[in-house]
Every structure is written in C-alpha cells, then in structure tokens.
Legacy VTK file of the C-alpha trace (Angstrom):
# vtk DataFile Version 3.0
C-alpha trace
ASCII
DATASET POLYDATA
POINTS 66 float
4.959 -20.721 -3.188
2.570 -21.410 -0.070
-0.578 -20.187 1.122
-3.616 -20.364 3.493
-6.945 -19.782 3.623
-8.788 -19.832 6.358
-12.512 -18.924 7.330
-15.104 -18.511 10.561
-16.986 -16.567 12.481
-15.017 -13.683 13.305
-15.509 -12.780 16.965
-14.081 -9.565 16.945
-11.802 -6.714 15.046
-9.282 -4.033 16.724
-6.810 -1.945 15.229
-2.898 -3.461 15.186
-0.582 -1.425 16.549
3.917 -1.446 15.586
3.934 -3.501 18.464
2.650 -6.216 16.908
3.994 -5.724 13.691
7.308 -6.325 15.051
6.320 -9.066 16.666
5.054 -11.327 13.823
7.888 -9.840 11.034
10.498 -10.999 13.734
8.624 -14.315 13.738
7.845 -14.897 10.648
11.304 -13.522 8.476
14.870 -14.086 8.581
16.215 -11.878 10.648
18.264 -10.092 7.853
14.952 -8.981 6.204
13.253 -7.533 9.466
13.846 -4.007 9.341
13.895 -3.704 5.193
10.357 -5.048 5.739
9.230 -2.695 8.697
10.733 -0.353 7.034
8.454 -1.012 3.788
5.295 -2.214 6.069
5.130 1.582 7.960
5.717 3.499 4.975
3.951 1.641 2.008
0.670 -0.903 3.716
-0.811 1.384 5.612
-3.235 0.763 8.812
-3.005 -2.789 9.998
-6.130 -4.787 12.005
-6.408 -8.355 14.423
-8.948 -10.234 13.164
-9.831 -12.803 15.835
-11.453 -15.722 14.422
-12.693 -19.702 15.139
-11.610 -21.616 12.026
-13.768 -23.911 10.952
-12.874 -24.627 7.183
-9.033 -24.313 6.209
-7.473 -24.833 2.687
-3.510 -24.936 2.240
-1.700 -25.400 -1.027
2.455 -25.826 -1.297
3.206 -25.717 -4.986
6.727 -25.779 -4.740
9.885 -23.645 -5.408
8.890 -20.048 -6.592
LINES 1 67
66 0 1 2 3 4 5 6 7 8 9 10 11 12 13 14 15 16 17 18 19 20 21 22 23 24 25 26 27 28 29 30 31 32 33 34 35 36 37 38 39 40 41 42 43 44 45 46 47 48 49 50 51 52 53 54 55 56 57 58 59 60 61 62 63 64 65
C-alpha cells in the first residue's frame, strides 16, 4: 500500500470532464482494468474536479505488499 499527500496554494479549480478521466485511468492502470474502472468511475464517483496546485510540503509512505 502507497500513498501521497501533497499540499499548496491552490491556484485554481475547474470541473474534469471523461476526457480526462480516460486519460489518467489509461495512465495510471493496467490496461486490463481500464474499462471495469471507467465503467465503475461514471456510474458510482460521481462529478470529478482539476485542482491545480504549487506543492510546497509533500509526504509519501510505501508500507509494503497489501
């Protein structure tokens, strides 16, 4: 299990469109989990935003096999 946290002044919000959904699920998942997940992201999370940031603190953590 991995995560990030992250934090800075945000410089601005905008609505996300499917666009960019597809974008970062084809980036970030094995393509043999792509559509299950777009699939699940469209019907189940609901409205997505960008949040454009400048980081100035970050804190990361990889505590090994799930």
């Amino acid at each position: 299990m991995r995560y990030v946290a992250v934090d800075g002044p945000v410089s601005r919000i905008e609505p996300g469109g499917d666009e960019l959904l597809v974008e970062l699920t084809r980036r970030y998942l094995p393509p043999h989990r792509v559509d299950a997940f777009l699939d699940y992201a469209r019907s189940e999370l609901g409205g997505q935003v960008v949040i454009a940031m400048t980081p100035q603190h970050w804190l990361s953590a990889d505590l090994g096999e799930a």
